[in-house]
C-alpha positions as CSV (number, residue, x, y, z in Angstrom):
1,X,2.5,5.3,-1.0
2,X,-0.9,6.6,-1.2
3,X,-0.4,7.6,-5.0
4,X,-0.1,4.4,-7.6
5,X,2.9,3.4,-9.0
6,X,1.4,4.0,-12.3
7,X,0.7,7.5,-11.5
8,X,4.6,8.2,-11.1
9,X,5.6,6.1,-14.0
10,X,3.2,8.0,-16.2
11,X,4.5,11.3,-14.8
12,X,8.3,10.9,-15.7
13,X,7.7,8.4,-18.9
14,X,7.6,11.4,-21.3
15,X,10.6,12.7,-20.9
16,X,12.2,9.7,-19.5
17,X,12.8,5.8,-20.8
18,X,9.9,4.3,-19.7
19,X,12.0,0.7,-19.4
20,X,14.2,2.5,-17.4
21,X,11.3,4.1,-15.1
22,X,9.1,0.5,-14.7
23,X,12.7,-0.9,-13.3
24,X,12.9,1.6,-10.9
25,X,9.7,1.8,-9.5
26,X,10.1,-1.7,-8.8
27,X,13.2,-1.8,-7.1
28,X,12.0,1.5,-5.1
29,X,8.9,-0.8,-4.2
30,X,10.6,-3.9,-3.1
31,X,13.2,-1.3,-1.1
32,X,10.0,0.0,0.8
33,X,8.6,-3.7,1.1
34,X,11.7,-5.3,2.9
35,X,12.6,-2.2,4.7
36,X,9.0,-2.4,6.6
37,X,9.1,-6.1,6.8
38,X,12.5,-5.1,8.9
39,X,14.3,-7.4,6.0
40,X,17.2,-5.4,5.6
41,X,19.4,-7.1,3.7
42,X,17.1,-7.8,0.8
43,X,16.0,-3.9,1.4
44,X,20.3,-3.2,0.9
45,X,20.1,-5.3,-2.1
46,X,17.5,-3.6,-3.9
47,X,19.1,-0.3,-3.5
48,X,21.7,-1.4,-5.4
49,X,19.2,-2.5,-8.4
50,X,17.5,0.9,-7.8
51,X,20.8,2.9,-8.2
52,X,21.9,1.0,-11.2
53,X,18.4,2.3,-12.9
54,X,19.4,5.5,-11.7
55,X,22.8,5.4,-13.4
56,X,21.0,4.4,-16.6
57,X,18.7,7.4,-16.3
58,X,21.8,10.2,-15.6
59,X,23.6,8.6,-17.9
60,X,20.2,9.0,-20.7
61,X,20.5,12.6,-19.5
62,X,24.0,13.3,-20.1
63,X,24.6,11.8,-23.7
64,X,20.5,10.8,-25.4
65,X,21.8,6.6,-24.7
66,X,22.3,4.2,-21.5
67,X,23.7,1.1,-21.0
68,X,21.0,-1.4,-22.0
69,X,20.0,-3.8,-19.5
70,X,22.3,-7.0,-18.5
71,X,25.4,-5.3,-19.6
72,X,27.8,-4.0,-17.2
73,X,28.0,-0.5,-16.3
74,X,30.7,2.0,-16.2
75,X,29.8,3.6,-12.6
76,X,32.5,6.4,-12.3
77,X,32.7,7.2,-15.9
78,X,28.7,8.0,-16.0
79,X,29.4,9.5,-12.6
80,X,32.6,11.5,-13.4
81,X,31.1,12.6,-17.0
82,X,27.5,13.9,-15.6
83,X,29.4,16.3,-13.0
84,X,30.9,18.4,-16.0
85,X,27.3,18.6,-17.9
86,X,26.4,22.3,-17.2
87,X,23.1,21.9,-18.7
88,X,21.5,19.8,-16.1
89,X,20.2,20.4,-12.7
90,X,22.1,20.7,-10.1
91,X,20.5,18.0,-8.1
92,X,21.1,15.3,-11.0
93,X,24.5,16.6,-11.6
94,X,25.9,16.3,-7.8
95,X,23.4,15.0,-5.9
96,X,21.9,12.6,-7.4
97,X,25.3,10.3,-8.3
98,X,26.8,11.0,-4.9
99,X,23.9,9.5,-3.6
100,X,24.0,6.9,-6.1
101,X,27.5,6.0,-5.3
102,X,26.9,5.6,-1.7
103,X,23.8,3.1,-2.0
104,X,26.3,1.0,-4.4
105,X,29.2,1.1,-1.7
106,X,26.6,-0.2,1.1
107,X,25.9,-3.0,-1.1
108,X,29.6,-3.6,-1.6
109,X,31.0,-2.8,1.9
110,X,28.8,-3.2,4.6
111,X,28.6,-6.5,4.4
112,X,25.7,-7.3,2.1
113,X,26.8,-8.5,-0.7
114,X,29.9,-10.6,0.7
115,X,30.3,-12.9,3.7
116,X,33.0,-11.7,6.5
117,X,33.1,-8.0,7.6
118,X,33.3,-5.9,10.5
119,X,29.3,-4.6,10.0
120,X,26.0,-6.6,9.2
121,X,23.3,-5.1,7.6
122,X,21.2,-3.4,10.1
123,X,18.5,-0.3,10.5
124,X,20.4,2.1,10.4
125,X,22.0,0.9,7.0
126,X,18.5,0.3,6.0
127,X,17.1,3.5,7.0
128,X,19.9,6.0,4.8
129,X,18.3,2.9,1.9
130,X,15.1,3.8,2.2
131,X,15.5,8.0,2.5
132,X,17.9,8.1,0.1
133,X,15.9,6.5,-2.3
134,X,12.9,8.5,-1.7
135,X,14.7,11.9,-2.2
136,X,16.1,10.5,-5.6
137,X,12.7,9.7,-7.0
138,X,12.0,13.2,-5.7
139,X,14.0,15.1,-7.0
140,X,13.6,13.1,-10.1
141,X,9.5,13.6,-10.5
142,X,10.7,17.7,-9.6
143,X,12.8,18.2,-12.3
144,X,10.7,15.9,-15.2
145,X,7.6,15.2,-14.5
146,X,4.9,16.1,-16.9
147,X,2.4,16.0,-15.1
148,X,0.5,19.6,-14.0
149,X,2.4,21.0,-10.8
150,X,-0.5,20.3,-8.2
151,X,-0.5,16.7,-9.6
152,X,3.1,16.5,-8.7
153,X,3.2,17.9,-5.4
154,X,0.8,15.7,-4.4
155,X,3.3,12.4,-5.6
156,X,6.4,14.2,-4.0
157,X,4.2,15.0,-0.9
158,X,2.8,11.2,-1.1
159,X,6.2,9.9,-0.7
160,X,6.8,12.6,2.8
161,X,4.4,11.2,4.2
162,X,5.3,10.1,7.6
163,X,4.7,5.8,7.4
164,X,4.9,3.3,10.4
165,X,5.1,-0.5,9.3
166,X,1.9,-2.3,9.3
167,X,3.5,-5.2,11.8
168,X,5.8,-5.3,14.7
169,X,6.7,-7.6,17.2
170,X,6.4,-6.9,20.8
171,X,8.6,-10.1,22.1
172,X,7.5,-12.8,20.8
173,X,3.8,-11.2,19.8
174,X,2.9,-10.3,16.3
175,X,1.1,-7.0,16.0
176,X,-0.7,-5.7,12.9
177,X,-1.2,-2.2,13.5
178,X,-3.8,-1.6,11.1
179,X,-7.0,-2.4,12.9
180,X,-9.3,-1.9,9.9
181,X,-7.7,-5.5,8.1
182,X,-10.3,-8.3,8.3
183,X,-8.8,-11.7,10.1
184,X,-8.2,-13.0,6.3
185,X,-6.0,-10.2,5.4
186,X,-4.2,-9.9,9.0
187,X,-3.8,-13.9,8.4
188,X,-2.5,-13.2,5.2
189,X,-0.1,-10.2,6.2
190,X,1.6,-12.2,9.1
191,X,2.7,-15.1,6.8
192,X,4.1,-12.9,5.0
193,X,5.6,-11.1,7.5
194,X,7.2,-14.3,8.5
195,X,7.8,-16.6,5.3
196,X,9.1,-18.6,4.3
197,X,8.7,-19.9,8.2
198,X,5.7,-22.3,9.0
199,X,2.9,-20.3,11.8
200,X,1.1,-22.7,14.1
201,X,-2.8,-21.5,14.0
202,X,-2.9,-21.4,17.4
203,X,0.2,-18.5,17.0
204,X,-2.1,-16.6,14.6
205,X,-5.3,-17.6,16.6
206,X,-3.5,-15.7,19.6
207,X,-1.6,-12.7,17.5
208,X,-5.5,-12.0,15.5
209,X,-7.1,-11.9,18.6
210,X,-9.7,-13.9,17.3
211,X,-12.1,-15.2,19.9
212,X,-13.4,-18.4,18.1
213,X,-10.7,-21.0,17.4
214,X,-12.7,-23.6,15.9
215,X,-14.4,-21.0,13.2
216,X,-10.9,-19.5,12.8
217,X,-10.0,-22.8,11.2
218,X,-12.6,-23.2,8.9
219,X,-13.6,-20.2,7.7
220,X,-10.5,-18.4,7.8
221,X,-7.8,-20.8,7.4
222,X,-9.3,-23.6,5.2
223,X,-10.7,-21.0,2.8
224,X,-7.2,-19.2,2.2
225,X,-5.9,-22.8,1.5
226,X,-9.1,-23.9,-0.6
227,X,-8.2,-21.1,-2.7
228,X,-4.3,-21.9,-2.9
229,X,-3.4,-18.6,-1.2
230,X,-1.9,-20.6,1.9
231,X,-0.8,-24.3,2.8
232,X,-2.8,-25.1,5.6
233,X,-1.6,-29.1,7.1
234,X,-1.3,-30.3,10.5
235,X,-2.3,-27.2,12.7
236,X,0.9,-25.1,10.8
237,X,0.3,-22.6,7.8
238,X,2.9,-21.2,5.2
239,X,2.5,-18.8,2.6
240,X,2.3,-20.0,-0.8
241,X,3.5,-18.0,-4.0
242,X,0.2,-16.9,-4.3
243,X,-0.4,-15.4,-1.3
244,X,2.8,-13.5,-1.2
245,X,1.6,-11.5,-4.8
246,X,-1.8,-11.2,-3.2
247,X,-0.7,-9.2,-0.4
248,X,1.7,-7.3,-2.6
249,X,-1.3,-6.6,-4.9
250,X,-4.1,-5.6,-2.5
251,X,-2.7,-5.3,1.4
252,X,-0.5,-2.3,2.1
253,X,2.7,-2.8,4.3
254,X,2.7,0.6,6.0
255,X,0.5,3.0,7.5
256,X,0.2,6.9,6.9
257,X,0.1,8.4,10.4
């Protein structure tokens, strides 16, 4: 997103449980995260972490308490009793657990969860994930943020905006689409993109496009692993844990188009 995830958490904390909130802002980022890193059964996964905060949060709405974290949850009660609450919007009376209740039965019965099956995860699965999620945090930031209204349209139109992952595979070629990275983050971004695999430099040599080998290796390579960001032994790199919060710190998966 081109807003912060602070910047949503501080617009809904106010009226909301903040624990609550910080939760699911997470899970909404790792949902986003996986789904452009075409990792769609972690992406599956997280939806069902996300909609478990969101449970939590209607069910804060509908009687002042929630179900602390770590203990189980009563899904259809919170779901059945938040339907007959006349008092709250429409869209977090029906919408919202409806939606709920379907990201929770993807995790259960589309094969995510459990081996054996009829249907693997896939994009499709992924791609309801991914929209359904963004409409709840919507229609969440609508009805409680505190923030002034041009402030909020801009994080609800933040979250429209039309996104492309930042790498793709063409065959067997690695593409990052956003030409304005420098080798070191492209390096960085395609390691993860592939962890936890090993990537032969020459691989990232030829996907970079970088036009001297033998400077590729020292100053690119052997400084990412001088600084513990990669493992870099016997022409093969791997991502080390961290380099994997570095990117998810400072390189952006996606691309606003």
């Amino acid at each position: 997103m081109s807003v912060q995830k602070s910047q949503i958490e501080s617009a809904l904390s106010a009226q909301l449980p903040k624990d609550i909130i910080t939760e699911l802002l997470n899970e909404y980022q790792h949902i986003k995260q996986q789904f452009f890193l075409r990792k769609f059964q972690p992406a599956e996964l997280n939806a069902a972490r996300f909609s478990e905060c969101v449970l939590r949060l209607i069910e804060f709405l509908d009687t002042g308490n929630y179900t602390p974290f770590g203990k189980q949850l009563n899904t259809q009660n919170i779901i059945n009793r938040i339907s007959n609450n006349t008092g709250l919007p429409e869209g977090v009376r029906f919408f919202i657990p409806q939606l709920t209740r379907v990201l929770l039965d993807i995790r259960n019965k589309r094969n995510v969860a459990h081996v054996g099956g009829e249907v693997n995860p896939n994009y499709s699965d992924s791609l309801l994930v991914s929209h359904s999620a963004d409409w709840i945090l919507i229609e969440l930031i609508r009805n409680y943020h505190t923030n002034s209204i041009d402030e909020a349209r801009k994080i609800v139109e933040s979250i429209n905006e039309a996104k492309i992952p930042v790498i793709v595979e063409v065959g067997s070629f690695v593409r990052v689409q956003n030409t304005k990275l420098k080798a070191d983050q492209k390096t960085l971004l395609i390691l993860y993109y592939k962890q936890p695999d090993k990537v032969s430099d020459a691989d990232l040599i030829k996907w970079i496009k970088y036009s001297n080998a033998s400077r590729y290796r020292t100053e690119i390579l052997k400084v990412l692993d001088d600084e513990a960001l990669i493992h870099y032994e016997n022409g093969f790199c791997t991502l080390l844990p961290k380099g994997i919060i570095h990117v998810e710190k400072n390189i952006s998966l996606e691309l606003i188009v």
